[in-house]
C-alpha positions in Angstrom: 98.8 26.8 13.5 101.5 26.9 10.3 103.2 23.8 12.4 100.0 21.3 11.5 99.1 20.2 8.3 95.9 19.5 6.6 96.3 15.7 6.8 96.8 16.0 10.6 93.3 18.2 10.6 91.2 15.5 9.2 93.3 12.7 10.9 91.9 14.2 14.0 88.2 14.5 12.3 88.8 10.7 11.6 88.4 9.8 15.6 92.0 11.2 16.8 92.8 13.9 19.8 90.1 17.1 18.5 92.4 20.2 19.0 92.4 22.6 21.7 90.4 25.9 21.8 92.0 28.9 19.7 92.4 32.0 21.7 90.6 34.2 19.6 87.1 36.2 20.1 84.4 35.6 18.2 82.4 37.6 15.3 80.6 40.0 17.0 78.3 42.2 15.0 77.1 45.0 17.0 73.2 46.4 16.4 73.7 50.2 15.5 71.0 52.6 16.4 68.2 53.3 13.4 69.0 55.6 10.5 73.0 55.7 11.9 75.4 54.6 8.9 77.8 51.9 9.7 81.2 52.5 9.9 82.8 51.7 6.8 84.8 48.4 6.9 88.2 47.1 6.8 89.2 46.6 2.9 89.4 42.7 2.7 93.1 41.2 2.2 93.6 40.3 -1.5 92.7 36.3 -2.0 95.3 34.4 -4.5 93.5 31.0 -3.8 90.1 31.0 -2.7 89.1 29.6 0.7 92.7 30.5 2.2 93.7 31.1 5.2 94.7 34.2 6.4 96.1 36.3 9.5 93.7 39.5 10.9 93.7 41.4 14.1 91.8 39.6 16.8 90.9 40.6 20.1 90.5 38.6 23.4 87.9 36.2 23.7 84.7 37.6 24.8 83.4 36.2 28.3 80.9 33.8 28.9 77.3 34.3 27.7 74.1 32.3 27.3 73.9 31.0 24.5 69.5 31.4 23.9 67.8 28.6 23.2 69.5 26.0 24.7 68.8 23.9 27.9 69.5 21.3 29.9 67.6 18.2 30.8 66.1 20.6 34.2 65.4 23.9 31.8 68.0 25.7 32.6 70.1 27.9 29.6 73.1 26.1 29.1 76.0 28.8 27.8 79.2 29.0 26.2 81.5 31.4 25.9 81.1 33.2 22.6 80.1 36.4 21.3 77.0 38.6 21.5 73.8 36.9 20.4 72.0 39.6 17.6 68.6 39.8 17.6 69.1 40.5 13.6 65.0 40.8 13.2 65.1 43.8 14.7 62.5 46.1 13.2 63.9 49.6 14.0 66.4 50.2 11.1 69.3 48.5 12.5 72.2 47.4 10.8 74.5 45.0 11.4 78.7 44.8 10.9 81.7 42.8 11.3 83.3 44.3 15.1 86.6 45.7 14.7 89.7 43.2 15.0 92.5 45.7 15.6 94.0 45.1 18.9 97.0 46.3 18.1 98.7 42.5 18.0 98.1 40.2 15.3 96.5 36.4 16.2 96.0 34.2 13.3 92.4 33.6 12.2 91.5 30.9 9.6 89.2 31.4 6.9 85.6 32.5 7.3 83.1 30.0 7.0 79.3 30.5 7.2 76.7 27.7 8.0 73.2 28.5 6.8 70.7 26.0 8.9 71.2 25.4 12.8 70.0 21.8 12.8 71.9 18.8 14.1 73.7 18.9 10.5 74.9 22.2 11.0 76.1 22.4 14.3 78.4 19.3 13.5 79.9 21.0 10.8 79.9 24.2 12.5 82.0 22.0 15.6 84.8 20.0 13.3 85.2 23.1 11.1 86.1 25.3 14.5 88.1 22.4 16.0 90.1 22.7 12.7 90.7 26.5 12.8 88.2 28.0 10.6 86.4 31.0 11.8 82.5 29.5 11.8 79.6 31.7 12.3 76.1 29.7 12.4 72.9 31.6 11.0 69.5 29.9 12.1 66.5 31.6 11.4 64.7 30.2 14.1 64.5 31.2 17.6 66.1 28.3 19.2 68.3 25.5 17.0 67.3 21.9 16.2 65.4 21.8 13.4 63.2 18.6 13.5 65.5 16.9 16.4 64.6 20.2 18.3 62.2 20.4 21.4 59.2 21.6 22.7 57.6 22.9 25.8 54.4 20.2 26.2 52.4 21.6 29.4 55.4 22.4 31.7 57.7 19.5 30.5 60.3 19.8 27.5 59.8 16.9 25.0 61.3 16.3 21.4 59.1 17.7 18.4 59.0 14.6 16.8 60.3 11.0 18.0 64.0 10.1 17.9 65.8 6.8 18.8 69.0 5.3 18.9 70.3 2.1 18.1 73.5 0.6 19.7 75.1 0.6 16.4 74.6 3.7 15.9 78.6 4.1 16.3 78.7 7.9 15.2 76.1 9.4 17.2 77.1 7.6 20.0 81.1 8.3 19.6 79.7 12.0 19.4 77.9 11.7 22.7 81.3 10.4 24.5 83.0 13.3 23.2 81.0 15.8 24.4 80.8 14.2 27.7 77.5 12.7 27.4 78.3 9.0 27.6 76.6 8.6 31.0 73.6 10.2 29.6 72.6 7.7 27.0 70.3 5.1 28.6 69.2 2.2 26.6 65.9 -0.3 26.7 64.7 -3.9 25.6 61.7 -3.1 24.1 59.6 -4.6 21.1 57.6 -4.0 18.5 54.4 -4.7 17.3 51.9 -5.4 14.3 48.1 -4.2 13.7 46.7 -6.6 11.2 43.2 -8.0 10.7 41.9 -5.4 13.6 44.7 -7.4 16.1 47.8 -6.8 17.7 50.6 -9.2 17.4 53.9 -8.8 18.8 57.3 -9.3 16.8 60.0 -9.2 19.1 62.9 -11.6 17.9 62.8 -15.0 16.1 60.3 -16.9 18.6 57.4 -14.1 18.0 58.0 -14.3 13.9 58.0 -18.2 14.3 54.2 -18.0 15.8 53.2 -14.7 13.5 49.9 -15.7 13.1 49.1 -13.2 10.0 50.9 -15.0 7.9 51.4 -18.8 6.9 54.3 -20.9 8.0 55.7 -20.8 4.3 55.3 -17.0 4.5 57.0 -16.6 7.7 60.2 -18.9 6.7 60.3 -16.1 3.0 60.3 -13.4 5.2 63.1 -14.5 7.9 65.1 -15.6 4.5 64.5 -12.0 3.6 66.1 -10.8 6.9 68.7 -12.7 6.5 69.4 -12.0 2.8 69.6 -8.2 4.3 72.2 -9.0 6.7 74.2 -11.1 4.4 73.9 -8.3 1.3 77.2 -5.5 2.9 76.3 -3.6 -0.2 73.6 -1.4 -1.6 75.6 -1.7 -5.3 72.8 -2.4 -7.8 70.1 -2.6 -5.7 69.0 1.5 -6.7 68.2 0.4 -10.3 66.1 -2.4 -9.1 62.2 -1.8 -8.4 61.4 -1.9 -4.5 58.0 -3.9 -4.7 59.2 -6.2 -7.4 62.3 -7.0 -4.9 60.2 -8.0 -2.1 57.9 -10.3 -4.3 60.9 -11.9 -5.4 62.2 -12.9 -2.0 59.0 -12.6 0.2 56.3 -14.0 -2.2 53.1 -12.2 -2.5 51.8 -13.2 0.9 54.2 -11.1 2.3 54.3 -8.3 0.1 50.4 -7.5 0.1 49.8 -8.7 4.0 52.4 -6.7 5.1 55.0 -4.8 2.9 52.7 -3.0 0.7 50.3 -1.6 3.3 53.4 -0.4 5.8 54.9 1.1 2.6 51.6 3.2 1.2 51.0 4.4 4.9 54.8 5.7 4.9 55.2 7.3 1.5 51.5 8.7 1.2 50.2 6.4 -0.9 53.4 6.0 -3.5 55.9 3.3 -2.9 56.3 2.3 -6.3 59.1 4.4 -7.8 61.2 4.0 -4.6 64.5 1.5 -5.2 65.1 -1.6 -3.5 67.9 0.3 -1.3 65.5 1.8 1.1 64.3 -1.7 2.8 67.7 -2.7 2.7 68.9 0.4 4.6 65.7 0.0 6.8 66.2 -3.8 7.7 70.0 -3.1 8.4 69.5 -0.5 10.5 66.7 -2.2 12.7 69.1 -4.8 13.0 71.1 -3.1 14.8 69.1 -2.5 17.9 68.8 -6.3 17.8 71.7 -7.8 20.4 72.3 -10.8 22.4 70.7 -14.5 22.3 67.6 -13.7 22.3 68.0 -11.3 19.2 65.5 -8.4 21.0 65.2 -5.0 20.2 67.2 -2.2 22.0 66.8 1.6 22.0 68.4 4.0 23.3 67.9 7.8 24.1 69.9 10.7 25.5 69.0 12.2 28.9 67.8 15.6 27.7 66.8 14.7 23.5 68.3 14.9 20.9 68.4 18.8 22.0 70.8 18.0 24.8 73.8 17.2 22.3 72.7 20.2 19.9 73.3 21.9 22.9 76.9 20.0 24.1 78.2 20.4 19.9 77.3 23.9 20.1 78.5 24.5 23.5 81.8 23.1 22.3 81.8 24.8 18.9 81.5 28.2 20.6 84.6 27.4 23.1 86.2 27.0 20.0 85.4 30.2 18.5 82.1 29.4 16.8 79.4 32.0 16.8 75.8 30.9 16.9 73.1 33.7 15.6 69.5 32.6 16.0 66.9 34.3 14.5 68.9 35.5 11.5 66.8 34.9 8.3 69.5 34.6 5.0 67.4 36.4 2.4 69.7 35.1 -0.4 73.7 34.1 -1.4 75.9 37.1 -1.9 77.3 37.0 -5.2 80.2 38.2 -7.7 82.0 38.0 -10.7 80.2 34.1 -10.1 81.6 33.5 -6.4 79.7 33.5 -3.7 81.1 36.1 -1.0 78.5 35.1 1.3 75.0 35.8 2.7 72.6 38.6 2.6 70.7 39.2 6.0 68.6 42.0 6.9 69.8 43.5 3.8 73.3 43.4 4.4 75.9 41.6 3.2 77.6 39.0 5.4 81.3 38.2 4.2 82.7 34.3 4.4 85.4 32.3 2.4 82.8 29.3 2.3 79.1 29.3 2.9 77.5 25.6 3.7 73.9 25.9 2.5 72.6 22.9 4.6 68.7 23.7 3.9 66.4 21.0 1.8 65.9 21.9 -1.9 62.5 23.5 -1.2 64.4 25.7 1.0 67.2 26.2 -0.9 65.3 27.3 -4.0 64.7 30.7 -2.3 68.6 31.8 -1.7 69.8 30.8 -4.9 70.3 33.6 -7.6 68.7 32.8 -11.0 71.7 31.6 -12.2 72.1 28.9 -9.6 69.2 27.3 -9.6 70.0 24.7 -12.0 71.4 23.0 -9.1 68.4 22.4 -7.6 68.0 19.8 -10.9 70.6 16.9 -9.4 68.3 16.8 -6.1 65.2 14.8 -5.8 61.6 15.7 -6.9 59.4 14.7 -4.5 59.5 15.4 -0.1 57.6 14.4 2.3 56.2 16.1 5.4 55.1 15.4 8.1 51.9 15.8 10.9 52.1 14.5 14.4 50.1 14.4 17.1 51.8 14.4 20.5 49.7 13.0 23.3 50.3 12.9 27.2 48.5 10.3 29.1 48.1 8.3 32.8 48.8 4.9 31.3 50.3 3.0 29.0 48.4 2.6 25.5 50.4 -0.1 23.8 53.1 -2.2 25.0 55.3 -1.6 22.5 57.6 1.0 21.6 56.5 0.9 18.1 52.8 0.1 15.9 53.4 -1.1 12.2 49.8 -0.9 11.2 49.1 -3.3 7.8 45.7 -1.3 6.4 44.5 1.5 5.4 45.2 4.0 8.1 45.2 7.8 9.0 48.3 7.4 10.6 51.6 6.1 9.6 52.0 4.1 13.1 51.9 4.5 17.1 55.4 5.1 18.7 55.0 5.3 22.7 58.3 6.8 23.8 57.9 6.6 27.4 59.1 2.6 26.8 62.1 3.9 25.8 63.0 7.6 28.0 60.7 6.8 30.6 58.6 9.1 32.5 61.3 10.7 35.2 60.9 14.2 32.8 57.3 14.1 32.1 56.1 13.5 36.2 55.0 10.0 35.5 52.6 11.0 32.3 53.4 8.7 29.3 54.1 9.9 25.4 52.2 8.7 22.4 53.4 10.1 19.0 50.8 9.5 16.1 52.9 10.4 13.1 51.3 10.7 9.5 54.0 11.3 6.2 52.3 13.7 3.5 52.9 15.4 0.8 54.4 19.4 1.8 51.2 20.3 0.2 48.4 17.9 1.9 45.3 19.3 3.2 46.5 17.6 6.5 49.7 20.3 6.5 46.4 23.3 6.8 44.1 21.4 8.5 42.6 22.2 12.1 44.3 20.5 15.2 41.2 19.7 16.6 40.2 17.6 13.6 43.6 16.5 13.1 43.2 15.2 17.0 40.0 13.5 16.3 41.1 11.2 13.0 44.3 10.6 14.8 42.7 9.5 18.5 40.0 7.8 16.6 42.2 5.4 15.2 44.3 4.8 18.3 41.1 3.9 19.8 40.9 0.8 17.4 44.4 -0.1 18.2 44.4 0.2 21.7 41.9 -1.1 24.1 43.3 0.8 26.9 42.4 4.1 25.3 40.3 6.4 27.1 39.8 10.1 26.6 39.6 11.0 30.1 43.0 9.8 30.0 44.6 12.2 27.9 46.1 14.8 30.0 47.6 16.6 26.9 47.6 17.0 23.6 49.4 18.5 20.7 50.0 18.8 16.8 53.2 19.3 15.5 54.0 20.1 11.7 56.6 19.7 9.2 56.4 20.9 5.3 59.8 19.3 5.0 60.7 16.5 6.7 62.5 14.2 4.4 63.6 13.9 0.2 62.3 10.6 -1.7 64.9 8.8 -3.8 63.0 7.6 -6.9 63.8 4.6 -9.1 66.1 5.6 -11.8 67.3 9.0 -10.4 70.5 10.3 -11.9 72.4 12.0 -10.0 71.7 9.6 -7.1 73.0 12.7 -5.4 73.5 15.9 -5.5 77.3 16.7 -5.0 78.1 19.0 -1.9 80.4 21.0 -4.2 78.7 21.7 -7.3 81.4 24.0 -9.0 80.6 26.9 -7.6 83.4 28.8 -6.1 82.9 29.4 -2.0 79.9 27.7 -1.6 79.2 24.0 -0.5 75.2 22.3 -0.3 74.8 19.8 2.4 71.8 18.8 3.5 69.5 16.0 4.6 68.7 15.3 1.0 72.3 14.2 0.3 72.0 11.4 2.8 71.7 8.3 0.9 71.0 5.5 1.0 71.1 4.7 4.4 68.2 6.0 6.6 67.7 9.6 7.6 68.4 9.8 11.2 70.7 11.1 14.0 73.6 9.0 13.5 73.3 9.4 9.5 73.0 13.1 9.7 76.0 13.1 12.4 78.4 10.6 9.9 77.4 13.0 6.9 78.3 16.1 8.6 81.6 14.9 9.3 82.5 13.6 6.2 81.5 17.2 4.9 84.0 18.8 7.1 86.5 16.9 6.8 86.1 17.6 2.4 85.8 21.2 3.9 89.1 21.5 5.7 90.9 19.5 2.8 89.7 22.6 0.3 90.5 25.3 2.5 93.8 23.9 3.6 92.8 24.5 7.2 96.0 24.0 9.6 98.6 25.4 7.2 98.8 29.1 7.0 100.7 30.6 3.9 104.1 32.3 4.6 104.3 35.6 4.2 100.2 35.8 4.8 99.9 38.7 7.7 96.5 40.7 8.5 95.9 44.1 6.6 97.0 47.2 8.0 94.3 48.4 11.1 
């Protein structure tokens, strides 16, 4: 490992050769019977720099186990091989430790890094960190990873929570998939999209369908393909955060546009409050739509992965683990583990979990709970306001709109109709179609403790005024699915824009879906911002070089 340098590591994060698996075991913390005391652990080596590498006894690698939570595209567990799952809710009194590394030969081990959060965002960093030679243990407190690109058993057949797409530019998602050997998974549509205005649908699908929009006049529709275009032309977001979202669009769409269409799409999607958002957030939005737009004829492509988004949390982790990784779901981090103003890592079922680095990647509203008192001024650089999220999930005979997506322009219940079937097809679902009806809230809305039933009957009520083909004998299943926390707001006029991923605190690093700005928050983002965090991460800890001299402690 002393033969590669730290510029080679992230040369190979950049889109190089990713390094072979390290032949060493993972971090296995054995569940002790109740009331029995722990044996007492190996004094840790003495730290000149923090974040270093260093050299401990390792044993062989463990053999293959299941890693829980995770399947394939037919249900089955996929499995890596890694070390022993903990069940670290258990209720009888047990207590957890590090396993014994003395082997009686020394293997080099990198520095420890923890990952709080086993969403998308963490298993990439959990993947280029382990690829780089740190030692990488992933605490989710959940049953199963995911997070909100996580699945769902709906009535026998596994679906994603909530709806996911992918574009073709979507370059880092995609290059993602093709490492993990995925590329022949990733199937991609024509499909288009549609309008609900003046109790009508109205399809716009490409430049023919926006030259014969009806809802608007031709001046109106020649403002708002000027407004595309300006998008496309503008390569930079620089300047546009200071500047007012609504008073942008009436400068370059006119009012005709802004109140027919922009301002009712925008109250449906922010819950009512659009105006303290910058101009950056159509920008990002029109770019990235954009980019499902190729060929000619300038129609919208899609794309999914065989399996979800799932399906490559599964294929990172699966990877991550070969590479010494070590995933532990239902492992609830009660707080950071503090001293002399480090953070020595993470405090689970009481105990104290060692790391060089913890990576926080939880939301500020999550955050707020592991941070000692005198940490929480961080939470100040991150935004004020989130927004959740309530979906209903339907499963029906036949095709309710035909188009993938519903921007509806009035006053609505729901933020819009996505039927995914037009888009990952029916193959997994036995020929039964998918409706999402998706409504952004506040974490605190009525709508986040409200009844499913009631929930169900707003929801369908208004998908009955969209879609003549609606029937309610045709609904063969039906679901609600929340979210308290789905995504931050980036107001006007918010300084920091961002909150740094290293905020001066010694062995500890925030990265989470709050930080991604200003482009859109979605799979490819989320997969771009992870890497970039590693690659920072192996910089700092000087992963790939260990210091001469550096040999594990006595066993």
């Amino acid at each position: 490992m002393a033969a590669h340098c730290v510029e080679a590591r992230v040369a190979q994060l950049s889109g190089g050769r990713r390094s072979a698996g390290r032949a060493h075991a993972l971090v296995a913390l054995p569940r002790l019977p109740g009331g029995r005391t722990p044996a007492p652990r190996r004094a840790a080596a003495a730290r000149p720099g923090a974040g270093l590498p260093r050299e401990r006894c390792a044993p062989p690698r463990s053999p293959r186990r299941r890693l829980h939570g995770l399947r394939d595209p037919d249900g089955k567990p996929v499995g890596p091989p890694r070390g022993r799952l903990q069940d670290v809710a258990a209720g009888n009194g047990a207590q957890l430790r590090p396993a014994s590394r003395c082997t009686g030969r020394a293997a080099p081990v990198s520095a420890r890094v923890g990952v709080v959060g086993g969403g998308i965002l963490g298993t990439v960093l959990a993947l280029r960190l382990a690829q780089a030679g740190a030692e990488v243990t992933v605490l989710e407190r959940a049953p199963s990873p995911g997070g909100l690109a996580g699945s769902m058993d709906f009535g026998g057949h596994r679906i994603d929570r909530f709806y996911h797409a992918i574009t073709p530019a979507d370059r880092h998602l995609i290059g993602l998939a093709a490492e993990l050997g995925l590329a022949g998974e990733l199937r991609f549509s024509t499909v288009g999209a549609g309008f609900f205005v003046d109790g009508k649908l109205h399809p716009f699908d490409g430049p023919r369908d926006l030259l014969r929009f009806r809802p608007l006049s031709p001046l109106g529709r020649a403002r708002l393909a000027w407004f595309f275009a300006l998008c496309q032309l503008r390569q930079s977001y620089d300047g546009l955060d200071e500047v007012p979202l609504e008073w942008w669009l009436r400068r370059h769409c006119g009012s005709e546009v802004t109140d027919r269409i922009w301002r009712p799409l925008l109250d449906s999607r922010f819950d009512g409050r659009h105006t303290e958002l910058p101009a950056t957030y159509m920008w990002a939005r029109t770019r990235r739509m954009s980019g499902a737009r190729r060929g000619a004829s300038r129609r919208e492509q899609l794309g999914h992965l065989r399996g979800g988004h799932e399906r490559l949390i599964a294929a990172a982790a699966e990877r991550a683990a070969e590479q010494g990784a070590d995933f532990r779901l239902g492992a609830a981090v009660e707080e950071l583990a503090m001293k002399d103003g480090q953070v020595e890592g993470v405090r689970v079922g009481g105990q104290t979990v060692p790391f060089d680095l913890t990576i926080a990647t939880l939301q500020p509203p999550a955050l707020r709970f592991l941070l000692p008192a005198r940490l929480e001024g961080l939470l100040g650089a991150y935004p004020d306001r989130h927004l959740g999220l309530v979906c209903a999930v339907l499963k029906v005979r036949r095709s309710l709109v035909p188009f993938y997506a519903v921007n509806i322009c009035e006053p609505t219940p729901i933020t819009t109709v996505v039927e995914t079937s037009h888009v990952v097809g029916t193959e997994h679902t036995a020929g039964l179609r998918l409706v999402y009806l998706p409504h952004y809230c506040a974490p605190d809305s009525p709508e986040q403790d409200e009844d499913d039933d009631s929930i169900l009957t707003r929801f369908e009520g208004m998908l009955a005024r969209i879609s003549p083909a609606y029937r309610p004998e045709d609904v063969v299943d039906r679901t609600v699915q929340r979210a308290r926390v789905a995504e931050p707001v980036h107001a006007l006029g918010a300084h920091p824009r961002v909150a740094p991923v290293w905020p001066g605190v010694p062995g500890l690093a925030l990265a989470s879906a709050s930080q991604v700005y200003p482009h859109l928050l979605n799979g490819d983002s989320v997969v771009h911002f992870a890497e970039t965090v590693a690659a920072q991460g192996i910089s700092r800890l000087g992963l790939g070089a260990v210091p001469p001299g550096r040999t594990s402690p006595g066993c």
